[in-house]
C-alpha positions as CSV (number, residue, x, y, z in Angstrom):
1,X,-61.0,29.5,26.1
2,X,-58.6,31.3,28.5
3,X,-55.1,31.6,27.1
4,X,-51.8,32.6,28.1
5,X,-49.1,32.9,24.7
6,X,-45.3,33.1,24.2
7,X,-43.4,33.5,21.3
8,X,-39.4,32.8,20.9
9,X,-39.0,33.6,17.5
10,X,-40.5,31.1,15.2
11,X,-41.7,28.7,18.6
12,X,-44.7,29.3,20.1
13,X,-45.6,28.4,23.7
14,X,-49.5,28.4,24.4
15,X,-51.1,27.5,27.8
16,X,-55.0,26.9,27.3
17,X,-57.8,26.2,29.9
18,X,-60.4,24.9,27.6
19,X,-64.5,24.6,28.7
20,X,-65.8,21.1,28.6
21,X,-67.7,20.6,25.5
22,X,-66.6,20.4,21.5
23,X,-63.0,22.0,20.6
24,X,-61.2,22.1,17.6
25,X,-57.6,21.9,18.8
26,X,-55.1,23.4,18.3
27,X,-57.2,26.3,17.7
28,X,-54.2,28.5,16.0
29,X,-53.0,25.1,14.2
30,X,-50.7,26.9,10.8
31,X,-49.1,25.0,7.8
32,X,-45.4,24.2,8.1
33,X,-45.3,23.5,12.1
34,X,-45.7,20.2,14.9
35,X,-47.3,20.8,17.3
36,X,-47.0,19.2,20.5
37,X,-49.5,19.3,23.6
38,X,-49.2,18.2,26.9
39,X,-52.2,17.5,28.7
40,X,-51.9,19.1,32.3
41,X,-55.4,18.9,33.7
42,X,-58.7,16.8,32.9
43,X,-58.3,15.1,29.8
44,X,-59.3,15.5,25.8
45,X,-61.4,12.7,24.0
46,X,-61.6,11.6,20.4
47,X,-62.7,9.1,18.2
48,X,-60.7,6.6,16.4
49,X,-61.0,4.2,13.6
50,X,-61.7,1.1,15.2
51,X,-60.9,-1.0,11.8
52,X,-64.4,-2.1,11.3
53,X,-65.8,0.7,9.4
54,X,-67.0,2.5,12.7
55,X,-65.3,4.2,15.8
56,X,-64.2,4.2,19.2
57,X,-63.8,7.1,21.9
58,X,-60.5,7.7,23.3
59,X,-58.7,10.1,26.1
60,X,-55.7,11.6,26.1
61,X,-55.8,11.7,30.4
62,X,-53.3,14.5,32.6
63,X,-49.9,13.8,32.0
64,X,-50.3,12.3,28.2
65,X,-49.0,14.0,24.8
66,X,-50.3,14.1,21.5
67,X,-48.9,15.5,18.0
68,X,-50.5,17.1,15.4
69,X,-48.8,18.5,12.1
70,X,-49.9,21.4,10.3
71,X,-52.9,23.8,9.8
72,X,-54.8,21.0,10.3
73,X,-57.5,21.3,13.6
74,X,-58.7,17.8,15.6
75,X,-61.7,17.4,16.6
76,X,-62.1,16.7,20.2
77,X,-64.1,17.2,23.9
78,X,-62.7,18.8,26.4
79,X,-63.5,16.8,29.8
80,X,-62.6,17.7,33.6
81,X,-61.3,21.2,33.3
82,X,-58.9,20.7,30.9
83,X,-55.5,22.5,30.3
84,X,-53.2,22.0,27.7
85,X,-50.2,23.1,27.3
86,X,-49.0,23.4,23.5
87,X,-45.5,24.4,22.3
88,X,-45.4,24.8,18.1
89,X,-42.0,24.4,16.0
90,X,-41.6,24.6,12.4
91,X,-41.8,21.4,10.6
92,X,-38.4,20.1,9.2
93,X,-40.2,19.9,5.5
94,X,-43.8,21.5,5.0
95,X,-44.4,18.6,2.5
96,X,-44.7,16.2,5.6
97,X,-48.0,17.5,6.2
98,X,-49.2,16.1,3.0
99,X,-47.9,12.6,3.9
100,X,-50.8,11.8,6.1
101,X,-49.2,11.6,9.5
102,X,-51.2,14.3,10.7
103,X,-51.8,13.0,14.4
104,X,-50.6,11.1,17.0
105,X,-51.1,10.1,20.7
106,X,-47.8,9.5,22.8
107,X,-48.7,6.6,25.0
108,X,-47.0,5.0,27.6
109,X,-43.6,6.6,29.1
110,X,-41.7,8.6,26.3
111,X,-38.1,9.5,26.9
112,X,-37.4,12.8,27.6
113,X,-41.0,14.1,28.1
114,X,-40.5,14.9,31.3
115,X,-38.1,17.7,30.7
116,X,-39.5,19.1,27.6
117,X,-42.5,19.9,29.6
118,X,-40.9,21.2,32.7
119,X,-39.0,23.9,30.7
120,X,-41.9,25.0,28.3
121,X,-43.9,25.4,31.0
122,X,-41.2,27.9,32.7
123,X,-40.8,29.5,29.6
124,X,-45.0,30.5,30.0
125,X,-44.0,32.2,33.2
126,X,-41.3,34.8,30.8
127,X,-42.5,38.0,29.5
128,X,-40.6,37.3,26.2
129,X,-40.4,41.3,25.3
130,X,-38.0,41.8,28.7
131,X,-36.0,39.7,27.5
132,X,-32.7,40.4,25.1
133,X,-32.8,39.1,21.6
134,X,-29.9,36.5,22.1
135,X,-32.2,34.8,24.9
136,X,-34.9,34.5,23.0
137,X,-32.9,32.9,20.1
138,X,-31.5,30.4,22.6
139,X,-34.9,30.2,24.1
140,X,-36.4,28.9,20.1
141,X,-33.0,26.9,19.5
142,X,-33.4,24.7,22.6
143,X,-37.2,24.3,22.4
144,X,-36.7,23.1,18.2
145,X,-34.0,21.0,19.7
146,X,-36.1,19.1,22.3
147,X,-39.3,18.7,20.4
148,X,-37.2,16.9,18.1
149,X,-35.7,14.8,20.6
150,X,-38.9,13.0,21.7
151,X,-40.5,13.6,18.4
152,X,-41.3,9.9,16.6
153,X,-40.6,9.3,13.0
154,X,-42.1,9.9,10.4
155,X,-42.9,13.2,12.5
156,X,-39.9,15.7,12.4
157,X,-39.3,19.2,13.7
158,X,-36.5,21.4,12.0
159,X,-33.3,20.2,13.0
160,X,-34.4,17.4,15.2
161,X,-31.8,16.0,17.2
162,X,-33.5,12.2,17.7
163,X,-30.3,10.3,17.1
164,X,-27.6,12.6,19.0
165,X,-27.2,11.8,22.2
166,X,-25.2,15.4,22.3
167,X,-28.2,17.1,21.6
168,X,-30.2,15.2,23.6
169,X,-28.4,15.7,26.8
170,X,-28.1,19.4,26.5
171,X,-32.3,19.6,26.2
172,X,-32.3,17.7,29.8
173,X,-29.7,19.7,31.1
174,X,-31.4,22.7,30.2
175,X,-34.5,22.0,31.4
176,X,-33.1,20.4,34.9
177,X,-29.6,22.6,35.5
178,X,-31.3,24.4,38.3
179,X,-30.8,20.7,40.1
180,X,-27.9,21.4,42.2
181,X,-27.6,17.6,42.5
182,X,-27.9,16.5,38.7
183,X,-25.2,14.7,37.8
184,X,-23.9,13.3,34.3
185,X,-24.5,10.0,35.5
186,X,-28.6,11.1,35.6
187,X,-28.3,12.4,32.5
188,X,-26.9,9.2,30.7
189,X,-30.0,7.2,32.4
190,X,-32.6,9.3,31.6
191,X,-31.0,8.6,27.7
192,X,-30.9,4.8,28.6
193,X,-27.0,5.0,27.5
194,X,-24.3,4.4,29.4
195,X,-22.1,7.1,31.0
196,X,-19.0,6.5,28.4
197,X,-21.3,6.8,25.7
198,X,-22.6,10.2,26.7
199,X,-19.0,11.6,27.5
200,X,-17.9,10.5,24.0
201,X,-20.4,12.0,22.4
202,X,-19.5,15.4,24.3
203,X,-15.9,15.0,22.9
204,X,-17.0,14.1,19.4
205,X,-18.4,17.6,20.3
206,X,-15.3,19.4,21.2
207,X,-16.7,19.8,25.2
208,X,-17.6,17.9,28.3
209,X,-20.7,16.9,30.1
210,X,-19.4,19.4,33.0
211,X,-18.7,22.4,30.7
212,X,-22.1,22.3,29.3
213,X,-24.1,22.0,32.1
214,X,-22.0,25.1,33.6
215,X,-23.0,27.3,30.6
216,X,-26.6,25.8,30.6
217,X,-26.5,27.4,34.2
218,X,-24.9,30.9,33.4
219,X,-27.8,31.2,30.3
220,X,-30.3,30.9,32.9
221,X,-27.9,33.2,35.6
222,X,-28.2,35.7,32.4
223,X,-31.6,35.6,32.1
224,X,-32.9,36.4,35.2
225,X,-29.4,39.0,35.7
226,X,-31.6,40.8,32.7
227,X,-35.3,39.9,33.8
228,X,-36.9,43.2,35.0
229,X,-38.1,40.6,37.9
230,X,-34.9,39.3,38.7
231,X,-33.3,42.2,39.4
232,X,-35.3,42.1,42.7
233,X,-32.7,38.9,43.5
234,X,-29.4,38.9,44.8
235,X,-27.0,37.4,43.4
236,X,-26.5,34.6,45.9
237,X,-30.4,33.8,45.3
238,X,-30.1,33.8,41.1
239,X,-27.4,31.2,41.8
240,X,-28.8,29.0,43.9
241,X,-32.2,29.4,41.9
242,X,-29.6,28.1,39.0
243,X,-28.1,25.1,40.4
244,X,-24.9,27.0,42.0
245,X,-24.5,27.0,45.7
246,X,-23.2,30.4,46.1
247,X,-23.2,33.7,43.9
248,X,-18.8,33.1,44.4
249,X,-19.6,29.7,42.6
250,X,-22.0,32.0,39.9
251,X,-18.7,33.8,39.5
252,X,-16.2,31.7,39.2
253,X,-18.5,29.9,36.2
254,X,-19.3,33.3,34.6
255,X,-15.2,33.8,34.3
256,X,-14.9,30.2,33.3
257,X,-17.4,31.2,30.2
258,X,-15.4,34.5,29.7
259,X,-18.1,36.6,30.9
260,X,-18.2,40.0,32.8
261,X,-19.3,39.5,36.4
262,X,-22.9,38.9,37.5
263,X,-23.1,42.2,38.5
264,X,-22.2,44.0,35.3
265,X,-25.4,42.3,33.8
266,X,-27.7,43.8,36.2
267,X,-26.4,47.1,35.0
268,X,-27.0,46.8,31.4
C-alpha cells in the first residue's frame, strides 16, 4: 500500500493507493478519532447485514465517503485501483466509540462534501514541516471544523460546527477562496439558506461575509509568501493563485487585515 501522510497537529491527512485484494481500512485507525475517507479511484466493497441472518456485498464507488470511528479497522476489498483519501480528527467524546456507531456510508449528495475534499486534498500536496506553526494550527482548526460540518449525528468530531451556518460558510470559503468569482450568494446555496440568513449569522459573529473571505484569502497569500516553493512566485501570481486579481489587490487586503506587506513575508 503506497502512502503519502500529513499531519496538522492532532489531524491527519493520508492519501493511500491500495492493491486489489483484502484490506483492513483504515489501516492506522486509533481510539478517540472519525475518520473520514473519500474514495478517489476504483472503489472499496463490504458486506452488510442484510436483516435475514446473512449478508450482502456493497461498494463504496469514486466519489463516495464513508466514516468510521475509532481504533476500530473494516474489513473490506479493494477493487479497480483504488485510492482513498482519509483525513482523521479527534472524536468530540472518546466514549462515542463505545456507542456502536462505528461505521457509515455517505450516500447520495452530502452538503459540503465537495469542499471538504477539495481542500484536504491540497493540504496532501504541503510539506507540513515548511510551514510556520500558526499555519498549521489554522490548517487542524479548519479541517476539525469541516469534518464536523458534513459529519451526521450521532457521529461527532471535536467542536463540530453542524448547526452554524458561520462555521459552515467559512469551511467553503476556505476551501474555494482561490475562486475569484465566488460570491456570498454561492455560498448561501451551497448551505441551502438564503443570502439574509447567512449575512446574519456573520453579524451574530461580529464580521461580514466579505471580510472573511478576504482573510481566508490572505491565510492562503501567507502560506505560500512562507512556502520554500512559493517563494519561486511573484507576488502578482500568489494573488491571483488566491482569488485576487492583482498583487496591488493582495495589498490592499493584507493592510485591510493589519498586516505587513506581501513582501515583508517573503523575507522572514
Amino acid at each position: 500500500m503506497k502512502s503519502t501522510i500529513r499531519t496538522f497537529g492532532a489531524v491527519t491527512v493520508a492519501e493511500r493507493a491500495i492493491p486489489d485484494g483484502p484490506v483492513l481500512y483504515p489501516p492506522d485507525a486509533r481510539t478517540g478519532q472519525l475518520h473520514l475517507s473519500f474514495v478517489v479511484g476504483g472503489g472499496m466493497q463490504y458486506a452488510e447485514d442484510d436483516g435475514h441472518g446473512g449478508s450482502e456485498v456493497r461498494l463504496i464507488g469514486r466519489g463516495q465517503a464513508f466514516l468510521s470511528v475509532g481504533d476500530r479497522r473494516l474489513e473490506m476489498t479493494a477493487r479497480g485501483g483504488c485510492v482513498v483519501l482519509t483525513v482523521s480528527v479527534p472524536l468530540l467524546s472518546p466514549d462515542r466509540q463505545r456507542d456502536g456507531y462505528t461505521f457509515y456510508v455517505m450516500r447520495g449528495a452530502v452538503p459540503l462534501a465537495s469542499p471538504v475534499f477539495a481542500f484536504v486534498s491540497r493540504l496532501i500536496g504541503l510539506d507540513a514541516e515548511e510551514l510556520d506553526s500558526a499555519t498549521r494550527q489554522q490548517a487542524e482548526t479548519l479541517v476539525v471544523a469541516m469534518v464536523g460540518a458534513i459529519t451526521p449525528q450521532p457521529f461527532g468530531a471535536a467542536d463540530s460546527p453542524a448547526t452554524d451556518p458561520f462555521l459552515q460558510a467559512g469551511a467553503i470559503m476556505a476551501a474555494r477562496c482561490a475562486d475569484p468569482h465566488l460570491r456570498a450568494e454561492d455560498v448561501a446555496h451551497e448551505l441551502s439558506i438564503s443570502l439574509r440568513q447567512l449575512e446574519r449569522s456573520f453579524r451574530a459573529h461580529g464580521t461580514t461575509i466579505v471580510a472573511e473571505l478576504r482573510r481566508a484569502r490572505v491565510r492562503q497569500a501567507l502560506t505560500l509568501l512562507q512556502r520554500g516553493d512559493g517563494r519561486q512566485l511573484t507576488v502578482d501570481q500568489i494573488a491571483r493563485l488566491v482569488g485576487f486579481g492583482t498583487g496591488s489587490s493582495l495589498a490592499r487586503a493584507f493592510r485591510a487585515e493589519r498586516l505587513e506587506p506581501p513582501r515583508h513575508w517573503r523575507r522572514h
